[in-house]
Backbone atoms as SQL, in Angstrom:
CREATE TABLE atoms (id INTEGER PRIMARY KEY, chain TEXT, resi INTEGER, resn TEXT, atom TEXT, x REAL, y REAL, z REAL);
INSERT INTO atoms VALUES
  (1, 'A', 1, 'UNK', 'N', 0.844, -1.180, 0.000),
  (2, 'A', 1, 'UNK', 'CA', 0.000, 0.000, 0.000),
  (3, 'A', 1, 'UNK', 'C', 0.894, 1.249, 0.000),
  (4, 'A', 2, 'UNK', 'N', 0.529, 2.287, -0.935),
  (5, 'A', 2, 'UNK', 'CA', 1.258, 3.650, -0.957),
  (6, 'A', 2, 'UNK', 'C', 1.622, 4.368, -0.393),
  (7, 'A', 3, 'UNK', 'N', 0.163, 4.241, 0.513),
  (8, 'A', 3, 'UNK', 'CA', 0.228, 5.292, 1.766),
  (9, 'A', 3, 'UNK', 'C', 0.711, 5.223, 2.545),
  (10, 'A', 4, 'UNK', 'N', 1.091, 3.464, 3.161),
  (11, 'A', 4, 'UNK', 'CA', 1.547, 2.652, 4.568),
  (12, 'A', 4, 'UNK', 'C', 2.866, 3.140, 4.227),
  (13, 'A', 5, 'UNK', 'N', 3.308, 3.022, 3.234),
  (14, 'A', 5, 'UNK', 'CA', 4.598, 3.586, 2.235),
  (15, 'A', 5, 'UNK', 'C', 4.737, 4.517, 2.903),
  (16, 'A', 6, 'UNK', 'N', 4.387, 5.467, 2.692),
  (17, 'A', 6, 'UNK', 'CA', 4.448, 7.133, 2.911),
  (18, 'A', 6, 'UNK', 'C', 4.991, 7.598, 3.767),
  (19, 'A', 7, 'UNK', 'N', 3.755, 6.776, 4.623),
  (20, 'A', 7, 'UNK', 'CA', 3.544, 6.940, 6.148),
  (21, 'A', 7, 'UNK', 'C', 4.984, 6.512, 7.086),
  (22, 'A', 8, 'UNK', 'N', 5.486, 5.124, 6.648),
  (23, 'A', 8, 'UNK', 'CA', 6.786, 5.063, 7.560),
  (24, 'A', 8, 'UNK', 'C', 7.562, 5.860, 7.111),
  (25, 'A', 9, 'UNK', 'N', 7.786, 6.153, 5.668),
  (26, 'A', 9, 'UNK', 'CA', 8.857, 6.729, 5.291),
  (27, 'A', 9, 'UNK', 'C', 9.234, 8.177, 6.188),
  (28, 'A', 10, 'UNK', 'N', 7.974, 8.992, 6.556),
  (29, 'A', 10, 'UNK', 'CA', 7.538, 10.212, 6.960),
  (30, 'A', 10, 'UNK', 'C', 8.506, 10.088, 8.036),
  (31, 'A', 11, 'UNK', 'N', 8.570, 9.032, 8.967),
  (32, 'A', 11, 'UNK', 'CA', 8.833, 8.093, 10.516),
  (33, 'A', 11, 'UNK', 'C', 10.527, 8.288, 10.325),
  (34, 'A', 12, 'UNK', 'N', 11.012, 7.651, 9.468),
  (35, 'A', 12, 'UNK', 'CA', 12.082, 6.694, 9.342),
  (36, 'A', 12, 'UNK', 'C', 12.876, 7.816, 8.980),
  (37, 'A', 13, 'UNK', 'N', 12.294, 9.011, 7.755),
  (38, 'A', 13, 'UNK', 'CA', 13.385, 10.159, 7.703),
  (39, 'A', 13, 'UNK', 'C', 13.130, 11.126, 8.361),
  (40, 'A', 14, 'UNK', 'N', 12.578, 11.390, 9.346),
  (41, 'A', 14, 'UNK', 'CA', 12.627, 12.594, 10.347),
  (42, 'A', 14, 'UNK', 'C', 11.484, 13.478, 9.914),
  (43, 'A', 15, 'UNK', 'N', 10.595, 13.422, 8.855),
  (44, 'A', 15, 'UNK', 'CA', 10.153, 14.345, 8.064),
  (45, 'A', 15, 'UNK', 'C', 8.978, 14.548, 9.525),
  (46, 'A', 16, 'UNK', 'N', 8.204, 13.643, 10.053),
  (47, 'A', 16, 'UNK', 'CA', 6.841, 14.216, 10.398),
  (48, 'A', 16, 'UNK', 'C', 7.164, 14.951, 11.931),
  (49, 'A', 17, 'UNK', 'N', 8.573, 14.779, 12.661),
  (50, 'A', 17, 'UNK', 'CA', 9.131, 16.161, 13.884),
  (51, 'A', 17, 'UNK', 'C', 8.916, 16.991, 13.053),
  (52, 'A', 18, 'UNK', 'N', 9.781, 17.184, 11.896),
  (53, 'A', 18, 'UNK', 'CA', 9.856, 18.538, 11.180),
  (54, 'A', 18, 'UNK', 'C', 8.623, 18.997, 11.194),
  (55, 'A', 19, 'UNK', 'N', 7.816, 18.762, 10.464),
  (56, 'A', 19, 'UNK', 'CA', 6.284, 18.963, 10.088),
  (57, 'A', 19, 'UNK', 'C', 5.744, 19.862, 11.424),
  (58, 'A', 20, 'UNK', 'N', 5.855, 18.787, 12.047),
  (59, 'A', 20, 'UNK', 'CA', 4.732, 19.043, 13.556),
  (60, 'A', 20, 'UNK', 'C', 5.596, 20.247, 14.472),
  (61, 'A', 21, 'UNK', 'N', 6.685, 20.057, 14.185),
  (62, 'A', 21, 'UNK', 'CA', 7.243, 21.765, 14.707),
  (63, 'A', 21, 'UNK', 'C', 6.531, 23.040, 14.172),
  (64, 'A', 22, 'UNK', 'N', 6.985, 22.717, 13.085),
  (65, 'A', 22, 'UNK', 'CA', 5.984, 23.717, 11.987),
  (66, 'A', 22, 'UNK', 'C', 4.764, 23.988, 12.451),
  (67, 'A', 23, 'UNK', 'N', 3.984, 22.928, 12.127),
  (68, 'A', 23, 'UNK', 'CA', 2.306, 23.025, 12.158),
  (69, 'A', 23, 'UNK', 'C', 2.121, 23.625, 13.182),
  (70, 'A', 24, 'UNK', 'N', 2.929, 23.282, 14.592),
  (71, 'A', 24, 'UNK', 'CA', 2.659, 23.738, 15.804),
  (72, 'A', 24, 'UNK', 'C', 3.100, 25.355, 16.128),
  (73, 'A', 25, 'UNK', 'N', 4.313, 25.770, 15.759),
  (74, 'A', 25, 'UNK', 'CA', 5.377, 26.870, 16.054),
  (75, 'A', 25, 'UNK', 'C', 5.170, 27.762, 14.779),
  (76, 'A', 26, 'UNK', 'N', 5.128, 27.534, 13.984),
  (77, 'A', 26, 'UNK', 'CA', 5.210, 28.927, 13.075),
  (78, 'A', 26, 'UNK', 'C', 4.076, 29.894, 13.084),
  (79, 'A', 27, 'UNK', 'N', 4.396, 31.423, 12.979),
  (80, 'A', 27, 'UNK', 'CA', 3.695, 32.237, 13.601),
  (81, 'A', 27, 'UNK', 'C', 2.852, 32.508, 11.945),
  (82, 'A', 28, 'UNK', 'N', 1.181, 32.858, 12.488),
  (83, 'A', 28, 'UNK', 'CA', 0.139, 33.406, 11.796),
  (84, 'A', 28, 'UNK', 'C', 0.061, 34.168, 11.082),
  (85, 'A', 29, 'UNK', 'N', 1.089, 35.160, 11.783),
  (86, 'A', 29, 'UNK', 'CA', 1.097, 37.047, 11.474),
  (87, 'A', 29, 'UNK', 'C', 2.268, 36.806, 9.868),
  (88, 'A', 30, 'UNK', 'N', 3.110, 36.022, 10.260),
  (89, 'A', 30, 'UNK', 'CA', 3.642, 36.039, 8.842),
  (90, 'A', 30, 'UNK', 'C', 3.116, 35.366, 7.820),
  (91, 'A', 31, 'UNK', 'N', 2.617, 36.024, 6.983),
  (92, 'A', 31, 'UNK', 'CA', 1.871, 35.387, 5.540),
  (93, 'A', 31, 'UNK', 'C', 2.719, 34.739, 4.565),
  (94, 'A', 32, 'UNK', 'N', 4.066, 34.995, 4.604),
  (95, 'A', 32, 'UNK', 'CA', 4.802, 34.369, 3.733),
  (96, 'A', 32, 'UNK', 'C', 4.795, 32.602, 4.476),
  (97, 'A', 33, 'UNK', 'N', 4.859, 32.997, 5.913),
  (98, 'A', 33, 'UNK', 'CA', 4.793, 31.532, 6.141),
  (99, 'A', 33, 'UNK', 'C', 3.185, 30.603, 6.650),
  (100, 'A', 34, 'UNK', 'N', 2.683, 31.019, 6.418),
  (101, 'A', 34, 'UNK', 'CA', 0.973, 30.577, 6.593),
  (102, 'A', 34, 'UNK', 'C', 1.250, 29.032, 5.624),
  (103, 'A', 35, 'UNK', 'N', 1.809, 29.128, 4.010),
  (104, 'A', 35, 'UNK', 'CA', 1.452, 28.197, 3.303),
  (105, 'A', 35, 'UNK', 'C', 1.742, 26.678, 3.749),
  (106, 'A', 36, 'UNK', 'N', 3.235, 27.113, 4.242),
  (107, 'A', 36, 'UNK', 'CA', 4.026, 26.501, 4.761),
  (108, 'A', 36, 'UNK', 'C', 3.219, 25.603, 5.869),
  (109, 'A', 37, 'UNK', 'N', 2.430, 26.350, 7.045),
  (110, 'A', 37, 'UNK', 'CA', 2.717, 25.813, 7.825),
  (111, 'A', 37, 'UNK', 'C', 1.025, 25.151, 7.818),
  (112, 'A', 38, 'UNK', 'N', 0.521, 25.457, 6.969),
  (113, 'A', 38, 'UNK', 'CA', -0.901, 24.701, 6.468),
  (114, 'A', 38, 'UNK', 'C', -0.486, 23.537, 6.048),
  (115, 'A', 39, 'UNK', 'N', 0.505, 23.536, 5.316),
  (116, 'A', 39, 'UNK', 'CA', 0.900, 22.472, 4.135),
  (117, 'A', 39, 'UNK', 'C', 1.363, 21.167, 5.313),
  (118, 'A', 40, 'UNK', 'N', 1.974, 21.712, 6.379),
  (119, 'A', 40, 'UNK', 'CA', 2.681, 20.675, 7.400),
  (120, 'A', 40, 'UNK', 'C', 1.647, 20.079, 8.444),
  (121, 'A', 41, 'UNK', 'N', 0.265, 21.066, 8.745),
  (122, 'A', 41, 'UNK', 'CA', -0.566, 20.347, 9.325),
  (123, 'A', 41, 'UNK', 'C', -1.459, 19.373, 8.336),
  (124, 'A', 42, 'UNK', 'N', -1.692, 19.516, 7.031),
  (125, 'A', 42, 'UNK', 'CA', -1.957, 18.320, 6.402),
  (126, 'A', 42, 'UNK', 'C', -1.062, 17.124, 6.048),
  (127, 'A', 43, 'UNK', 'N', -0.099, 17.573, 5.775),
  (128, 'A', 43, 'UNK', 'CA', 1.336, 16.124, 5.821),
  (129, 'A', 43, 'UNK', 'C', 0.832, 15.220, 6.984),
  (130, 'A', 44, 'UNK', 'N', 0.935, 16.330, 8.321),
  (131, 'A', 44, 'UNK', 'CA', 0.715, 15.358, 10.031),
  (132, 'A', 44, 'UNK', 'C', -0.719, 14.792, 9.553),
  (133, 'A', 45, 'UNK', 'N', -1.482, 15.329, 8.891),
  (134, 'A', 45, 'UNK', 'CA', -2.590, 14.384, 9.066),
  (135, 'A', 45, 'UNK', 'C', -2.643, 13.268, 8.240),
  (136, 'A', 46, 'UNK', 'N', -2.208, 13.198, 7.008),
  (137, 'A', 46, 'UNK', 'CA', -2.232, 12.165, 6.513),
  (138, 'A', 46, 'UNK', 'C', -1.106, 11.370, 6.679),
  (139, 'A', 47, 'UNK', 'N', 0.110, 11.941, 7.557),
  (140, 'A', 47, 'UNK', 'CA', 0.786, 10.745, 7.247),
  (141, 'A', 47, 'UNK', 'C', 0.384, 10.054, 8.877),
  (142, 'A', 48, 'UNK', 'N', -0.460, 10.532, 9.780),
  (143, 'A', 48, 'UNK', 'CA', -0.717, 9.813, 11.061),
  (144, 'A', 48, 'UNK', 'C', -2.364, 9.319, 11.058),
  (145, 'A', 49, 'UNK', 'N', -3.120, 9.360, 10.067),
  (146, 'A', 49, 'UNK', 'CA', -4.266, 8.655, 9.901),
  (147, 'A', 49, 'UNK', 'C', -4.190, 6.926, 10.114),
  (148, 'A', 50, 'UNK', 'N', -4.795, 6.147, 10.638),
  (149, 'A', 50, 'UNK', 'CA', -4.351, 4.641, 10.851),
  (150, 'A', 50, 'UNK', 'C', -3.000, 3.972, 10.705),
  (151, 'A', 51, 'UNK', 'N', -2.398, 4.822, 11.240),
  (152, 'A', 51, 'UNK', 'CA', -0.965, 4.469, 11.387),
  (153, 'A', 51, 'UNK', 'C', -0.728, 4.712, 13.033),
  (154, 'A', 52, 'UNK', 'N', -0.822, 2.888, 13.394),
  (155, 'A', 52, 'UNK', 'CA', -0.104, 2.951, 14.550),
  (156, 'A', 52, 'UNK', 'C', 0.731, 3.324, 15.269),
  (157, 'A', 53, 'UNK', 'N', 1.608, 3.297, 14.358),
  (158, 'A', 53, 'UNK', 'CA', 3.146, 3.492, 14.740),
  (159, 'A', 53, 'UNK', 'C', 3.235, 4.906, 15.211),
  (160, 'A', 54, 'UNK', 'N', 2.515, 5.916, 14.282),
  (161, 'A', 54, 'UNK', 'CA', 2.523, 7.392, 14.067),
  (162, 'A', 54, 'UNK', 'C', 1.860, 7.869, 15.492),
  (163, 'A', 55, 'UNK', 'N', 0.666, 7.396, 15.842),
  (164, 'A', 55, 'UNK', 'CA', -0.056, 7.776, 16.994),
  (165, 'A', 55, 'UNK', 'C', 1.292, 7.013, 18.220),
  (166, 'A', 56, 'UNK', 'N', 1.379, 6.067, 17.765),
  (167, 'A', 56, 'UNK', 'CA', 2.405, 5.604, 19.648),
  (168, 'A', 56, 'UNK', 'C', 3.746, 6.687, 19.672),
  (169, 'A', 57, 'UNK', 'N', 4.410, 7.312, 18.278),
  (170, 'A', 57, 'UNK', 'CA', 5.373, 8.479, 18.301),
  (171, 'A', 57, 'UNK', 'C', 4.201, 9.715, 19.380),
  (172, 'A', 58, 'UNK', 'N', 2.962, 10.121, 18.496),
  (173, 'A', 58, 'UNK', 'CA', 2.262, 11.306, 19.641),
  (174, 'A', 58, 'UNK', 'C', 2.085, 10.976, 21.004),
  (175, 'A', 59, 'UNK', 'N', 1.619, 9.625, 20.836),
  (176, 'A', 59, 'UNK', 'CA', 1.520, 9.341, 22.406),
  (177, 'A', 59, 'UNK', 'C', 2.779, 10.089, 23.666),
  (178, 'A', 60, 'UNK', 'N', 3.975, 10.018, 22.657),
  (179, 'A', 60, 'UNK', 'CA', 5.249, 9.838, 23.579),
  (180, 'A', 60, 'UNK', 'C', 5.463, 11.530, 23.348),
  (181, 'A', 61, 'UNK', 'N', 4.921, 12.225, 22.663),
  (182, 'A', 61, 'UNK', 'CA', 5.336, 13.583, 22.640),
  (183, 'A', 61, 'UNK', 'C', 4.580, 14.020, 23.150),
  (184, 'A', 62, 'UNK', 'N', 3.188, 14.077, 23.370),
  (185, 'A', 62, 'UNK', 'CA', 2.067, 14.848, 23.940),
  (186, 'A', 62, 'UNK', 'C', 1.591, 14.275, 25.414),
  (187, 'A', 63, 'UNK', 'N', 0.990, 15.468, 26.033),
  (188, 'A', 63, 'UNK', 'CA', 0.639, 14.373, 27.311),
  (189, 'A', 63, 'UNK', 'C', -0.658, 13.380, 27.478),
  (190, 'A', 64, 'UNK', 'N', -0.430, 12.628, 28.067),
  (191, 'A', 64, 'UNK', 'CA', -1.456, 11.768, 28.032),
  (192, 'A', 64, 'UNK', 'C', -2.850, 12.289, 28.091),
  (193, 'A', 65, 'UNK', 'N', -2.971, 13.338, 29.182),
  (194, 'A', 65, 'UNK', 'CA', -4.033, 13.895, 29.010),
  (195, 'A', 65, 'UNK', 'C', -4.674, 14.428, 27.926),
  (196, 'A', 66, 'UNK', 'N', -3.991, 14.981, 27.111),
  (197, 'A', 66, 'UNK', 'CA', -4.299, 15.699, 25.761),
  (198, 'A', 66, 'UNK', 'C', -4.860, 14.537, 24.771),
  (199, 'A', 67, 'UNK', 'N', -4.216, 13.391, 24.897),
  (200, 'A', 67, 'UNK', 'CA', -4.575, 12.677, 24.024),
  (201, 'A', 67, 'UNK', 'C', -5.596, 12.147, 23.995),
  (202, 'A', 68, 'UNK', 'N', -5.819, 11.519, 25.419),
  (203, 'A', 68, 'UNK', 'CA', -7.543, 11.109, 26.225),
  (204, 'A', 68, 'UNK', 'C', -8.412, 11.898, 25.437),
  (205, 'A', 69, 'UNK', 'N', -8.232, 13.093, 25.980),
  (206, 'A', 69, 'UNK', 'CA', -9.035, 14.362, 25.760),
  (207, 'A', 69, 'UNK', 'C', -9.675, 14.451, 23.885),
  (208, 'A', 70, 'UNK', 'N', -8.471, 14.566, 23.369),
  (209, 'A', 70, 'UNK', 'CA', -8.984, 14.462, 21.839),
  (210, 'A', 70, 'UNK', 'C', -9.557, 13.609, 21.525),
  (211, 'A', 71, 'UNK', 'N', -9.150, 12.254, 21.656),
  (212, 'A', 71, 'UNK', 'CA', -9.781, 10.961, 21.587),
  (213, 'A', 71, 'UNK', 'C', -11.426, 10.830, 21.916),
  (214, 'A', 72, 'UNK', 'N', -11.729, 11.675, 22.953),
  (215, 'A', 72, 'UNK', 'CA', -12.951, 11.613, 24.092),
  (216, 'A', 72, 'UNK', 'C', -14.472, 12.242, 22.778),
  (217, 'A', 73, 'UNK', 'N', -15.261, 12.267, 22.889),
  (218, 'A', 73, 'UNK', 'CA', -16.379, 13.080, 22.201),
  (219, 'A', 73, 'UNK', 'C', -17.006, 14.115, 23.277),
  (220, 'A', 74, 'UNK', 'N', -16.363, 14.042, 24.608),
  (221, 'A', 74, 'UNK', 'CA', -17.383, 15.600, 25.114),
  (222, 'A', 74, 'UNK', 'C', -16.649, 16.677, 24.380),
  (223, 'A', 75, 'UNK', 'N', -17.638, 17.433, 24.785),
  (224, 'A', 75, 'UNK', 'CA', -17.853, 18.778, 23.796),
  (225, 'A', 75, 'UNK', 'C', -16.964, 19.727, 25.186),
  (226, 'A', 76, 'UNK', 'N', -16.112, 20.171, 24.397),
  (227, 'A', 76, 'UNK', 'CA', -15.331, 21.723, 25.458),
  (228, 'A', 76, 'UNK', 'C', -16.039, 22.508, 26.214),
  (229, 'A', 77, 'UNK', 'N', -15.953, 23.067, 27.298),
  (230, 'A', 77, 'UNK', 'CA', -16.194, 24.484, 27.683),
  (231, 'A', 77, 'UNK', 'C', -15.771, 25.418, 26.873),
  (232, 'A', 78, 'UNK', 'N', -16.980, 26.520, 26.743),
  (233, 'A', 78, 'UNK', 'CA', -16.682, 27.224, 26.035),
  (234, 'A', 78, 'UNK', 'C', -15.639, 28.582, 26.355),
  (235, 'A', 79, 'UNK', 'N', -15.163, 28.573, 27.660),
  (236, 'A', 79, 'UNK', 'CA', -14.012, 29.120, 27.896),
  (237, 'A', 79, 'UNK', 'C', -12.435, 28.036, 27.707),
  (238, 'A', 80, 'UNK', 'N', -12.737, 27.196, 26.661),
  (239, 'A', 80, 'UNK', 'CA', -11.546, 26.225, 26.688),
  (240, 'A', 80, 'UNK', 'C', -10.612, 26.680, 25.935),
  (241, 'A', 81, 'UNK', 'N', -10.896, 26.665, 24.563),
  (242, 'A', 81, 'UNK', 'CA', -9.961, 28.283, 23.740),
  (243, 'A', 81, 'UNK', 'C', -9.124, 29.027, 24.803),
  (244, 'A', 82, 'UNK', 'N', -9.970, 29.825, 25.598),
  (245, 'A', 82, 'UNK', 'CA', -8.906, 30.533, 26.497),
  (246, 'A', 82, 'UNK', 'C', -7.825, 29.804, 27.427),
  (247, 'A', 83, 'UNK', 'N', -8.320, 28.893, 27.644),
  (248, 'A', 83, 'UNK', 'CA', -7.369, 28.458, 28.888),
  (249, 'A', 83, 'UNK', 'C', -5.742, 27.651, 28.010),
  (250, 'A', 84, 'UNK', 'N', -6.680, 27.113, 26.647),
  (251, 'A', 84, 'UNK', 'CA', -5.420, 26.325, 25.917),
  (252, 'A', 84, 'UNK', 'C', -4.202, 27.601, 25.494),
  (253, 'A', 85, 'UNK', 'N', -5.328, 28.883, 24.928),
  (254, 'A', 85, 'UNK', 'CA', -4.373, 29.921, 24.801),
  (255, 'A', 85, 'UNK', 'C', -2.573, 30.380, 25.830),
  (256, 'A', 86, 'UNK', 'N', -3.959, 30.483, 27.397),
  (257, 'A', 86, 'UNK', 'CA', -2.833, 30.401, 28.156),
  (258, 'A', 86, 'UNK', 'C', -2.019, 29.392, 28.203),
  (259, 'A', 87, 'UNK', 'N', -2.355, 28.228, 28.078),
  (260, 'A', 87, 'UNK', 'CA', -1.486, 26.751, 28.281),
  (261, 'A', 87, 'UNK', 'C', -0.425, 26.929, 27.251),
  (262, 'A', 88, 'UNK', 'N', -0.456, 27.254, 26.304),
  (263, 'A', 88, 'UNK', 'CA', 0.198, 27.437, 24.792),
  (264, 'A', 88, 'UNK', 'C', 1.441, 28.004, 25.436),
  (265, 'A', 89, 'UNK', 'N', 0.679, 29.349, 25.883),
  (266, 'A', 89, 'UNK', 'CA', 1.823, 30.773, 25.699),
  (267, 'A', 89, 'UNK', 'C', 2.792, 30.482, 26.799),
  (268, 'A', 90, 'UNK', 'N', 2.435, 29.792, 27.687),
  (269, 'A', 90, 'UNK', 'CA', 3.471, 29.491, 28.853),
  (270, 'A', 90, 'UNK', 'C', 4.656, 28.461, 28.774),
  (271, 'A', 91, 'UNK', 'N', 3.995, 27.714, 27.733),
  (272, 'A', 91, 'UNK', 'CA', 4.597, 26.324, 27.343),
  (273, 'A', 91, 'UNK', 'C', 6.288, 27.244, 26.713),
  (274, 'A', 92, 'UNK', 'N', 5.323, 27.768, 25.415),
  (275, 'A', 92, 'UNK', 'CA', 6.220, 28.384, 24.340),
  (276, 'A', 92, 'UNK', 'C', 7.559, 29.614, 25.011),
  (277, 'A', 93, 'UNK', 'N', 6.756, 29.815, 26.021),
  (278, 'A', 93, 'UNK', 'CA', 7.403, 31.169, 26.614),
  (279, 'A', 93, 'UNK', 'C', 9.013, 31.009, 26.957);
């Protein structure tokens, strides 16, 4: 399969850290880099769609909680935006 293809390859050469730095870290305000960093949150998604391997790499980068959490179907507080904001900016700081 092409994709299963893809998908380790993404693994094996470093490409999907790169990516997910990106997707995560590059700033909004610059428009030259917007394309860029659109382009890297779709790479992360397709190259971590039913790929085991890809989710047990997030597992080990993100916290467990976060992952529960996404995984979960309740619906956010609608002050949750804010609080991730702060969570973000402190992280990054």
């Amino acid at each position: 399969d092409i994709a299963a293809h893809m998908q380790d390859l993404a693994l094996s050469e470093g490409a999907l850290p790169v990516h997910l730095l990106r997707a995560l870290f590059t700033a909004s305000n610059d428009t030259r880099l917007v394309p860029l960093k659109y382009l890297s949150q779709q790479l992360l998604g397709l190259w971590s769609t039913g790929h085991p391997t890809t989710y047990g790499l997030l597992k080990r980068i993100f916290p467990l909680g976060l992952i529960a959490y996404l995984d979960s179907s309740e619906e956010p507080d609608k002050d949750f935006g804010k609080i991730l904001n702060c969570i973000v900016y402190v992280i990054i700081r």
